[in-house]
Kinemage of the C-alpha trace (Angstrom):
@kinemage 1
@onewidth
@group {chain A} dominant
@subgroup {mainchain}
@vectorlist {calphas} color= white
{ca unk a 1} P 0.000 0.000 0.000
{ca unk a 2} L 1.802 3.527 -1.110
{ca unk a 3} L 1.765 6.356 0.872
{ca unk a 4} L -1.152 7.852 -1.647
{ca unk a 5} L -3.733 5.075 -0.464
{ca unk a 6} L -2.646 5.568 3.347
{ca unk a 7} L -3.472 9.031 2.717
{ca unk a 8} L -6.373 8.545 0.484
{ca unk a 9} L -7.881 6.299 4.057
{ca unk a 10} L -7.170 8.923 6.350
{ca unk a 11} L -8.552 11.961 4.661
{ca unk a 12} L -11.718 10.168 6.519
{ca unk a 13} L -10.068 10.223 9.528
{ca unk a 14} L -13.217 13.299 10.717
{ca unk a 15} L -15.831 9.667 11.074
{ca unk a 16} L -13.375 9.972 14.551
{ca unk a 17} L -14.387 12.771 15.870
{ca unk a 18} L -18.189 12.659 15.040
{ca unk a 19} L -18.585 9.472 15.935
{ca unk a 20} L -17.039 10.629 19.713
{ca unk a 21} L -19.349 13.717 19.445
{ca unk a 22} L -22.341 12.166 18.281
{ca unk a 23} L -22.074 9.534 21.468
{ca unk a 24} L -20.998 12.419 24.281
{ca unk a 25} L -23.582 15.050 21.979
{ca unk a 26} L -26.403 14.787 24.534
{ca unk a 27} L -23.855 15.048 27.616
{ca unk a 28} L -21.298 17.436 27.426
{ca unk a 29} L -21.397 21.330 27.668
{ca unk a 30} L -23.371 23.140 24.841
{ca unk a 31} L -20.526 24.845 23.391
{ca unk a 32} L -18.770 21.772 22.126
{ca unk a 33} L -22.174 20.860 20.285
{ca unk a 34} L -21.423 23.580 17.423
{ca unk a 35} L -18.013 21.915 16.808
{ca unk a 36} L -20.299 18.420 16.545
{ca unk a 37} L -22.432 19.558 14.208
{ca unk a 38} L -19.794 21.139 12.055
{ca unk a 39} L -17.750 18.385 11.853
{ca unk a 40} L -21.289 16.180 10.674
{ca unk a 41} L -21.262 18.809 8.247
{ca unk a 42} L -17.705 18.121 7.168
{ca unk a 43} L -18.296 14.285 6.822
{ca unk a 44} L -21.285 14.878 4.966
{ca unk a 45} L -19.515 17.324 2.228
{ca unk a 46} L -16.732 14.825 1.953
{ca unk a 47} L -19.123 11.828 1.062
{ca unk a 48} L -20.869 13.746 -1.183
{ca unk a 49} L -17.984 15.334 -3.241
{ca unk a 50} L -16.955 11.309 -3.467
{ca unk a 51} L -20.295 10.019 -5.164
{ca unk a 52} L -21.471 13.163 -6.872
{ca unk a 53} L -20.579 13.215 -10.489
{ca unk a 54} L -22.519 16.954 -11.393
{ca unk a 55} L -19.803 20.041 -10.968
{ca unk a 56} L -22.250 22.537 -10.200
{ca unk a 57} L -23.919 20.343 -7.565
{ca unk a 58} L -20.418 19.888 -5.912
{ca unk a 59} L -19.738 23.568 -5.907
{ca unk a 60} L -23.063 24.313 -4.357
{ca unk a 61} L -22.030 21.349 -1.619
{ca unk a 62} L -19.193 22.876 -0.917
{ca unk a 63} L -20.604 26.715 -0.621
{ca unk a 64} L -23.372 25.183 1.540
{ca unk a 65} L -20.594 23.548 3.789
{ca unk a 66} L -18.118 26.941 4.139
{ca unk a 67} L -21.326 28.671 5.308
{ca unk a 68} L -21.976 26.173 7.970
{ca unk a 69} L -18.328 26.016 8.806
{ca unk a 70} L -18.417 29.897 8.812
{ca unk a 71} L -21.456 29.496 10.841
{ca unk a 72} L -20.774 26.903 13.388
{ca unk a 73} L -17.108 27.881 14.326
{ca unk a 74} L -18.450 31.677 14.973
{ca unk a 75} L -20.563 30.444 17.097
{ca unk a 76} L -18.489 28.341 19.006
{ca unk a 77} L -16.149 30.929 19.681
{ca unk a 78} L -18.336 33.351 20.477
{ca unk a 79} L -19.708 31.124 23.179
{ca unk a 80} L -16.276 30.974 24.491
{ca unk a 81} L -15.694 34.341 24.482
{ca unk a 82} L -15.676 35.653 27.904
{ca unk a 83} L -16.104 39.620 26.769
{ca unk a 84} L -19.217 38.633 25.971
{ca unk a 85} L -19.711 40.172 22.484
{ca unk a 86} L -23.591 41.502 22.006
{ca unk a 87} L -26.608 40.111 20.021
{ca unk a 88} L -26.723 42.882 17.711
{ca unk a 89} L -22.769 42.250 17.317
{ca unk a 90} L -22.713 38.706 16.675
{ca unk a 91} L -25.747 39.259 14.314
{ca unk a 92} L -23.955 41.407 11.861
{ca unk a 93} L -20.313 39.395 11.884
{ca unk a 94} L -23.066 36.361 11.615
{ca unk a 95} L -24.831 37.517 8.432
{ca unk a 96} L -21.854 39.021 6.789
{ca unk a 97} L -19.877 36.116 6.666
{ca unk a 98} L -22.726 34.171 5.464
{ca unk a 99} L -23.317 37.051 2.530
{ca unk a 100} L -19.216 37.015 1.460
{ca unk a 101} L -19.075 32.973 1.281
{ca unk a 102} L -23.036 32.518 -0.427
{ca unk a 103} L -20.600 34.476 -3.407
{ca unk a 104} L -19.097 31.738 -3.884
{ca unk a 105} L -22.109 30.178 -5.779
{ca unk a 106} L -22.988 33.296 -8.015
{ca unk a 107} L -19.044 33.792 -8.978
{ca unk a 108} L -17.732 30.302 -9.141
{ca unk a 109} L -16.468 31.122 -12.535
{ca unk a 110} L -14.077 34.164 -10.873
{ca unk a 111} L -12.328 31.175 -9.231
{ca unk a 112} L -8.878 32.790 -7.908
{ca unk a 113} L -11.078 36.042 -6.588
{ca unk a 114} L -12.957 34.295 -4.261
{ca unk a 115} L -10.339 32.197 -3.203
{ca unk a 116} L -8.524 34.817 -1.879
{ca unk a 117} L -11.720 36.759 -0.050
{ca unk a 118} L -12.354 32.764 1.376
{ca unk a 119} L -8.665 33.178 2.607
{ca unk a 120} L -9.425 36.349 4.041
{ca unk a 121} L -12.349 34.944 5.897
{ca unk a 122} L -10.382 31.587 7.628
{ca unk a 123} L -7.891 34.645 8.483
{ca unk a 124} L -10.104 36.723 10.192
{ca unk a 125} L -12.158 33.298 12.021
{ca unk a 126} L -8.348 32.358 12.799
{ca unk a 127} L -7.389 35.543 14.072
{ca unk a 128} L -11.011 35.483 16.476
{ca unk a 129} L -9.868 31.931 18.120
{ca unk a 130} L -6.307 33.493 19.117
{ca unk a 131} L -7.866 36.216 20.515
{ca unk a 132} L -9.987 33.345 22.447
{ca unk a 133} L -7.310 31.458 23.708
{ca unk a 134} L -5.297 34.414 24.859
{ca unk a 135} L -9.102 35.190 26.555
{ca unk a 136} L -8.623 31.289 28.051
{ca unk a 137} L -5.037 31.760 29.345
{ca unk a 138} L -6.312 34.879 31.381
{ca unk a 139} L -9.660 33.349 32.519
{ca unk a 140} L -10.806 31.544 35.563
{ca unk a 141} L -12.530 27.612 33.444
{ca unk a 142} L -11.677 25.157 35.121
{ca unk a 143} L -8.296 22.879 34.011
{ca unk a 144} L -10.287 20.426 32.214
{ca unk a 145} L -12.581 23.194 30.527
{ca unk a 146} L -9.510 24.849 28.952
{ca unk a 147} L -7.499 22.160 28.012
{ca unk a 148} L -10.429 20.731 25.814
{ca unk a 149} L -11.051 24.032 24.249
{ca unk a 150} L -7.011 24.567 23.572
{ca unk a 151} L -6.816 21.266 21.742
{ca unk a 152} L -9.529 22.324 19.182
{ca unk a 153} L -8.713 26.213 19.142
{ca unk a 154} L -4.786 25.433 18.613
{ca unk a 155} L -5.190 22.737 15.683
{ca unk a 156} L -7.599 25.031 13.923
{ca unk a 157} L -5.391 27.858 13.996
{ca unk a 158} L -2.743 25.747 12.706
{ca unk a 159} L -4.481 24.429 10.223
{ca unk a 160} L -5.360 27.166 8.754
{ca unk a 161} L -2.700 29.478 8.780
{ca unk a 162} L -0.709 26.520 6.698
{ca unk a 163} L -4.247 26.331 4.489
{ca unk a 164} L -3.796 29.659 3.427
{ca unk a 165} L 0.129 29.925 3.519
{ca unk a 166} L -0.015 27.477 0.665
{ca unk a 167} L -2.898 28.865 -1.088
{ca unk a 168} L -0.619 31.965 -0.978
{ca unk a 169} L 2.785 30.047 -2.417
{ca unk a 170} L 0.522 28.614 -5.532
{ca unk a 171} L -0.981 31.957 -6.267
{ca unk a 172} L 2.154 33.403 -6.639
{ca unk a 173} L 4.961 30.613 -7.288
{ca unk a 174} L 2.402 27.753 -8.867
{ca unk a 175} L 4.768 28.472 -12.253
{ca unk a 176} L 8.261 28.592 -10.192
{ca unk a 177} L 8.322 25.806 -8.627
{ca unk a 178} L 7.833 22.173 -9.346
{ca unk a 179} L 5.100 20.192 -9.124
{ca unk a 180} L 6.385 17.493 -6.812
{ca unk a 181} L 6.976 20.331 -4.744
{ca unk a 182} L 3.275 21.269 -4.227
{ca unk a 183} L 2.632 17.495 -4.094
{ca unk a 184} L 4.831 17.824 -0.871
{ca unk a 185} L 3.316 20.628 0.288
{ca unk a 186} L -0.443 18.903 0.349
{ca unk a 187} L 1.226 15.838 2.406
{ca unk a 188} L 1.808 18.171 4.946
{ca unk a 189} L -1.600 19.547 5.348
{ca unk a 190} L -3.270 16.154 4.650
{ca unk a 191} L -1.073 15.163 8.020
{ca unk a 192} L -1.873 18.320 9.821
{ca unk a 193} L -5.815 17.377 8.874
{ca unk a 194} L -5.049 14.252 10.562
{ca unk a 195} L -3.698 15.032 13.546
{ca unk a 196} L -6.299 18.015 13.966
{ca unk a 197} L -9.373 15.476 13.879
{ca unk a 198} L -7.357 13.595 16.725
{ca unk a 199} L -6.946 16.223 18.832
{ca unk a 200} L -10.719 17.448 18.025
{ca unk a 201} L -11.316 13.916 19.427
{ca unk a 202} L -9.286 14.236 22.871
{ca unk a 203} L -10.861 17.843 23.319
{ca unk a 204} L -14.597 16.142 22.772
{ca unk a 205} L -13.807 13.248 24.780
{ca unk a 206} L -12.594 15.206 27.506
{ca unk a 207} L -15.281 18.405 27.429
{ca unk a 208} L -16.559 19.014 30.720
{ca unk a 209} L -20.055 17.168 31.013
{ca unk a 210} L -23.458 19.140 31.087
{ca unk a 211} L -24.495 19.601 34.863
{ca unk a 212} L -27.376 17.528 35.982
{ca unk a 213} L -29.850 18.107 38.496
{ca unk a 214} L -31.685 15.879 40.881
């Protein structure tokens, strides 16, 4: 079996996370649900990009999925957010990210333009969840509380500030450099997608649990 077909299996590797999520989903603190549901979401897109044969249909899959994603992780770190942003606040960053990535259906065909407003938006979502876990490192949650949160906000970041760093390097070296050096180059982040769903996994597994009462 080459390295390809390892690969190839473990690009499925998310079925880890939401299969943990799905089981604790009922159970542990509310927060952690948005980060369930999103990674559903994920598993979902990736099956149907696999069996769909229509183009459009994929591309309107995929825009259906960055919303969510959009959607889901703003939540999530809003809930951890311990300034407390307000409704109306939240609203607006809400609806504009779903306005700038709904583009993507109507200007599909202006491919390398919205890639680089999508880049701008897993920025700015990137840049939110550092200012969250500097919020975390200063706060009072309890041990288990912030290590769970810290092993899905510092994977995330990760991941995508090497997402876009290589969108970057093709948009402006694709011609440069050689192609087994972008093949390289997508190891790495197919590795880094890997490890992120594990540590997704740990931080589910180990979310504090919803209180109960008697």
């Amino acid at each position: 079996m080459t390295l390809d077909h390892i690969l190839d299996i473990t690009d499925y590797s998310i079925i880890l996370p939401c299969i943990i999520g799905m089981v604790l989903f009922n159970k542990i603190e509310k927060s952690f649900r948005y980060l369930i549901l999103v990674l559903i979401a994920g598993f979902a897109n990736e099956l149907f990009q696999f069996v769909a044969t229509n183009a459009q249909l994929k591309i309107i899959a995929q825009v259906v999925y960055l919303i969510i994603h959009f959607q889901l992780y703003l939540a999530l770190f809003f809930s951890w957010d311990n300034s407390k942003r307000s409704l109306v606040t939240r609203t607006i960053i809400h609806s504009c990210f779903f306005i700038i990535a709904a583009f993507n259906v109507f200007y599909s065909h202006m491919h390398m333009v919205m890639s680089m407003v999508n880049m701008g938006l897993f920025i700015i979502v990137s840049a939110y969840a550092m200012y969250v876990i500097h919020l975390e490192n200063c706060g009072a949650n309890s041990a288990r509380a912030g290590l769970s949160r810290k092993l899905i906000i510092i994977p995330f970041i990760v991941f995508n500030v090497y997402f876009v760093s290589l969108q970057i390097v093709i948009f402006f070296l694709y011609d440069a450099l050689s192609e087994d050096f972008f093949v390289h180059l997508f190891y790495v982040i197919r590795f880094i997608n890997i490890l992120t769903y594990i540590s997704y996994s740990l931080g589910i597994k180990w979310a504090p649990k919803k209180e109960t009462y008697l």
